[in-house]
Phi, psi and omega in degrees: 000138179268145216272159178279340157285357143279356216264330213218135160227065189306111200069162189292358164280325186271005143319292179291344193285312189294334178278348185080093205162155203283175166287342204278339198246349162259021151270345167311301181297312165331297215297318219230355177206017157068021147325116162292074162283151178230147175238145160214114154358140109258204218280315177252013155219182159228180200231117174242143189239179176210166185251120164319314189295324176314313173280343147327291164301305188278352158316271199291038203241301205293340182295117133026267219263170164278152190328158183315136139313140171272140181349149183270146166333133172082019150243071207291177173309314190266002182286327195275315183304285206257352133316330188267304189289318191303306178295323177315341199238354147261317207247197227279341186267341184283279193285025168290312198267352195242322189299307195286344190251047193192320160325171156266007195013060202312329202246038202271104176069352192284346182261038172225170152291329215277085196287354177286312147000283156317311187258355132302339163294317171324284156315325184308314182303314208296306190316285215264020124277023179267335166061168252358208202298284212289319180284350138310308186288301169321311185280329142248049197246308188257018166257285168351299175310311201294320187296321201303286196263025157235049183296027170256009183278061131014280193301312181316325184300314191286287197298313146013270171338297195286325169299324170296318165286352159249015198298291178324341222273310169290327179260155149233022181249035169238157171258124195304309166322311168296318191286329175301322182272001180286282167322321172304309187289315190277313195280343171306300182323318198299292180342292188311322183289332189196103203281342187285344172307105206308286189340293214273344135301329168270357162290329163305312201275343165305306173310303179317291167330264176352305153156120172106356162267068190310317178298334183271348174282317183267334159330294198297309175345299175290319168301319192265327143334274172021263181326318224213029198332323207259007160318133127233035157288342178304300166297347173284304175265353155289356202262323158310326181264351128334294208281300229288323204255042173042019161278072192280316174264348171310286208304337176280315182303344194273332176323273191329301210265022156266342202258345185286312180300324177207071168349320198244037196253122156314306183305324169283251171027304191287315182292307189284329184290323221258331189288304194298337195279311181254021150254242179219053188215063202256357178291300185303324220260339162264343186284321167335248194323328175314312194282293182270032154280311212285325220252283185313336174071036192263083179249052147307189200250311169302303158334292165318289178323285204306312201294324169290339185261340171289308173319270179031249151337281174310349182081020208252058218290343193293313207294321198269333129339259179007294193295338204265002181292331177301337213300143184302312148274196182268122173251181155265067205285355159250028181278289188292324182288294175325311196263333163298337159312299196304308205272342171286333179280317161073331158316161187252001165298314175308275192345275171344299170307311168301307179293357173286328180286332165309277196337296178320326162297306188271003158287319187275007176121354180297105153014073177339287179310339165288317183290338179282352204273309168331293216272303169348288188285006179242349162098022206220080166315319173271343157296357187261301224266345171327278154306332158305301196312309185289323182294320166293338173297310138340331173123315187213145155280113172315114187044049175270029149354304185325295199312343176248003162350104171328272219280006159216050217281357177294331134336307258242333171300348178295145167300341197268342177289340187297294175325326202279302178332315186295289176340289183292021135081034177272329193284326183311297174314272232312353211257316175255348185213018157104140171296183191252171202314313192292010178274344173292317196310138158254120003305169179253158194275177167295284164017296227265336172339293225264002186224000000 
């Protein structure tokens, strides 16, 4: 049964915010396609609401195409909940999603004549915040169409880009590389029509990221500031590439001086709290989130992780138990219940043993970046360098923040972290735009020699 705080989605923002869509096109939709909404009388007015599963179900009423595929073999259920939601909710695919729901939405349906046009970009958005393989494959199928019959249709274009560019996130039967030069292609067209488009600029820089070219990451970055002084998801998201490339205090001062520019902005709040969680500012950095979960009803997957991985970090192992019934996504809650074990028992036979059971997860589908934050805390470093290693075999590492964690400088001491930092195209930055933070450290890494 669903909390009376899933049950309802009261007015029409937060209604068009879940379909990702104006207020102006889901009263449309009410009018013209039987959007399931509700009114309830009060003494002078009513209050109209919606039920998620309802606009859910009439989402997929309205697809095409046949239902999403279920995951492919070697992509268990919780590796895509909570991968997919880390990134939806840190990294370059999160604020995309925060963007629709937070924004002023400038660029939201205005730029065709074509209502048809229009109205496949609609859908086209909706479908792919809807996430995985099958609403990703839709959603550019019917972004596609729109460019077809609007090609000066600038937002089609850009969302285009970004369906393309998650594709990989979901599939493993696309080749990255190809959805990648796609996304490149679609997000050039949006530029030429309109060089100021936050998205499709950050897909360029996505791409770049993706790989291994951080400096080129940070150029279009740099560029697109330029153009757009006063974004500041712009600044938000260069600021990412800062956090990723263990530029720990870069990544806070650019926070900050986003957040002095826009106060009230979740992502940054959230990006700045995520900062404050692996330092040593762990009071500010739960009350951040605590406020906006309990007060704002801000319930990302990233949000949850930090405020649990702070009880963590503080030893507060009942409370982070506790914590783990909140999560937003499908967790392994007897993973995590195991390893709040090991760290309350603090010996090193449990541990040890737990960490076999991380490592053994993450063969099975477990998140790199959760399992090294894990292995971290249980102390078993050359299994962190294990995963760092394989996640470079892949091209990239998701957050790989982890690696640099103030409070656990014992990887980073490895002969395998040097090698791994080199793969992911990290020493060429620090090399050109200065070393990370962890160059302070005593002993200092070997790495750092080198640069």
């Amino acid at each position: 049964m669903q909390s009376s705080a899933e049950s309802r989605l009261v007015g029409w923002k937060r209604i068009a915010a879940h379909l990702s869509c104006s207020e102006r096109t889901a009263r449309r939709w009410e009018t013209e396609e039987n959007l399931p909404v509700h009114r309830q009388q009060h003494a002078s007015k009513s209050t109209v609401f919606a039920r998620p599963s309802e606009l859910d179900a009439w989402l997929a009423s309205r697809a095409e195409s046949p239902p999403a595929t279920s995951a492919p073999s070697g992509f268990s259920g919780y590796k895509t909940g909570l991968l997919v939601g880390a990134l939806i909710a840190i990294g370059f695919f999160s604020i995309l999603g925060f963007w629709a729901l937070y924004s002023d939405r400038p660029e939201d349906s205005l730029g065709s004549r074509n209502p048809v046009a229009v109205d496949l970009y609609e859908r086209g958005r909706t479908l792919w915040l809807e996430r995985g393989e099958g609403p990703n494959k839709r959603a550019i199928k019917l972004l596609e169409e729109a460019v077809a019959l609007d090609a000066d249709y600038a937002e089609a274009w850009q969302a285009l880009a970004s369906a393309w560019m998650t594709l990989p996130t979901y599939s493993n039967d696309v080749d990255p590389n190809q959805t990648f030069a796609e996304a490149l292609y679609a997000a050039d067209r949006a530029l030429r029509l309109d060089d100021r488009l936050v998205e499709a600029n950050s897909v360029m820089a996505g791409v770049a990221k993706m790989r291994g070219d951080w400096v080129e990451a940070r150029r279009i970055y740099d560029d697109a500031i330029a153009k757009a002084p006063d974004n500041t998801m712009l600044v938000l998201w260069r600021a990412e590439i800062y956090r990723d490339l263990g530029l720990i205090k870069q990544n806070r001062a650019q926070l900050e001086a986003a957040l002095a520019q826009d106060p009230n902005s979740p992502p940054i709040q959230i990006a700045l709290a995520m900062n404050q969680h692996i330092t040593d500012d762990f009071a500010a950095g739960q009350e951040t989130l605590q406020y906006l979960w309990n007060v704002q009803g801000i319930e990302t997957p990233i949000s949850w992780f930090g405020i649990w991985h702070i009880h963590v970090r503080l030893g507060e192992y009942d409370a982070a138990e506790a914590w783990l019934e909140m999560s937003p996504l499908p967790i392994d809650s007897d993973l995590l219940s195991g390893f709040l074990e090991a760290m309350r028992h603090g010996g090193r036979p449990p541990k040890d043993a737990m960490a076999a059971r991380v490592l053994a997860a993450y063969s099975n589908g477990l998140p790199g970046w959760f399992a090294y934050v894990l292995l971290d805390h249980l102390g078993a470093a050359g299994m962190a360098m294990e995963i760092a290693s394989r996640e470079a075999d892949t091209g990239q590492f998701h957050l790989s923040i982890v690696m640099f964690d103030p409070y656990f400088p014992e990887p980073r001491r490895t002969e395998a972290f040097e090698q791994i930092v080199q793969r992911l195209g990290y020493v060429d930055y620090w090399r050109l735009h200065g070393p990370p933070d962890f160059c302070t450290e005593t002993p200092t890494p070997a790495i750092c020699q080198t640069l």
